[in-house]
N, C-alpha and C positions, 0 to 999 in steps of 0.2 A: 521589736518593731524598729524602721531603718525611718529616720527622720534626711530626706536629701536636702534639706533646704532650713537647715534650722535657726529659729529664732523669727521667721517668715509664718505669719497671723495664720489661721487655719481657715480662711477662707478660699473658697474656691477660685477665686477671680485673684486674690492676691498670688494663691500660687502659681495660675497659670501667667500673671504678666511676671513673675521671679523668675520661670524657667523659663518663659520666650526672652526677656532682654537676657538670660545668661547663657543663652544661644544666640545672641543677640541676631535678633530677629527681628523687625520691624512688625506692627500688628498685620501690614498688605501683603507681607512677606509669609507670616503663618498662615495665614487665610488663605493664598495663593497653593502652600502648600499640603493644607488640608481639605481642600474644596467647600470654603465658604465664605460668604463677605468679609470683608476689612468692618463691617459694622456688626454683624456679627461678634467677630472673638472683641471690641471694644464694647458691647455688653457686654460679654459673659465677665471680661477683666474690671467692670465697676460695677459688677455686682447686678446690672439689670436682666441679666438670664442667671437661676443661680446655678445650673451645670449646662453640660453639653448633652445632646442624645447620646445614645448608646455607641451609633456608627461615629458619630464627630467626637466624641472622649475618645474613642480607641486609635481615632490618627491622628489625633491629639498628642495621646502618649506617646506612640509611635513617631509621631516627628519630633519633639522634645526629650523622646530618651529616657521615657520614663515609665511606669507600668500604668496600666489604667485605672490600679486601685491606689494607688500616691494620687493619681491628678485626681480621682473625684474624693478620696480622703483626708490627704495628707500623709498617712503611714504606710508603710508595705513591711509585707513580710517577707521572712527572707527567703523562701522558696518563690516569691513570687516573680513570672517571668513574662517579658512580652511575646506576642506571638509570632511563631517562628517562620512565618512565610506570608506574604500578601494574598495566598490562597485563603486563607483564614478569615483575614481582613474583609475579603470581599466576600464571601459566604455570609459573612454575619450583615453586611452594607444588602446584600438580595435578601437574605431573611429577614432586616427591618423596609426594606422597601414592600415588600410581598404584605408584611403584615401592617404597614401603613394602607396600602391599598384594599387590602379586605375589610378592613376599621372600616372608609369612605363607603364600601360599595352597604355593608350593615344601615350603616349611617343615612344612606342614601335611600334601602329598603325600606330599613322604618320612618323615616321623614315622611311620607304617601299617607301611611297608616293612620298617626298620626291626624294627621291633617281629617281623614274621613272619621276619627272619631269625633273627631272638633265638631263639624259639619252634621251629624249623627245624631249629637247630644242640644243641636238649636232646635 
């Protein structure tokens, strides 16, 4: 296992604020280029989210230069590699949108049900 940043606490937030200022990045600056707030990546760096989703780790990695199992671990192994094309990237960014929106519409079927059991059982 390939330690990139050693001697740097194994928390998730401390790694990711070591490898944005050593890209030195500003937090408006990564946020800018991973598509999300500036308030955003300043929880995840003090610890008030303790990672990122699936889609935002991987451009995460991807803009910091790193693999996406170092940024949500801290270790990589040494065959480990980033993905070789933004085809990749945005395949997995529709498979988590797809699967976020099928969550809601579930969510949304049984909330009714619900509700007429409630109503059922007065």
């Amino acid at each position: 296992m390939l330690r990139i940043l050693p001697g740097v606490s194994q928390s998730f937030g401390e790694r990711l604020r070591a490898l944005r200022t050593r890209r030195r990045l500003t937090p408006s600056g990564l946020a800018h280029a991973v598509g999300v707030t500036e308030g955003a990546i300043r929880q995840m760096e003090s610890g008030q989210t303790k990672s990122a989703s699936f889609a935002v780790g991987l451009r995460l990695a991807r803009t910091l230069g790193v693999s996406p199992e170092y940024l949500a671990t801290g270790e990589d192994g040494a065959d480990a590699k980033l993905p070789a094309d933004h085809t990749t990237l945005h395949l997995v960014e529709q498979l988590t949108l797809q699967m976020h929106a099928l969550d809601r519409r579930v969510r949304a079927l049984e909330t009714p049900r619900a509700a007429k059991r409630g109503r059922s059982a007065d």
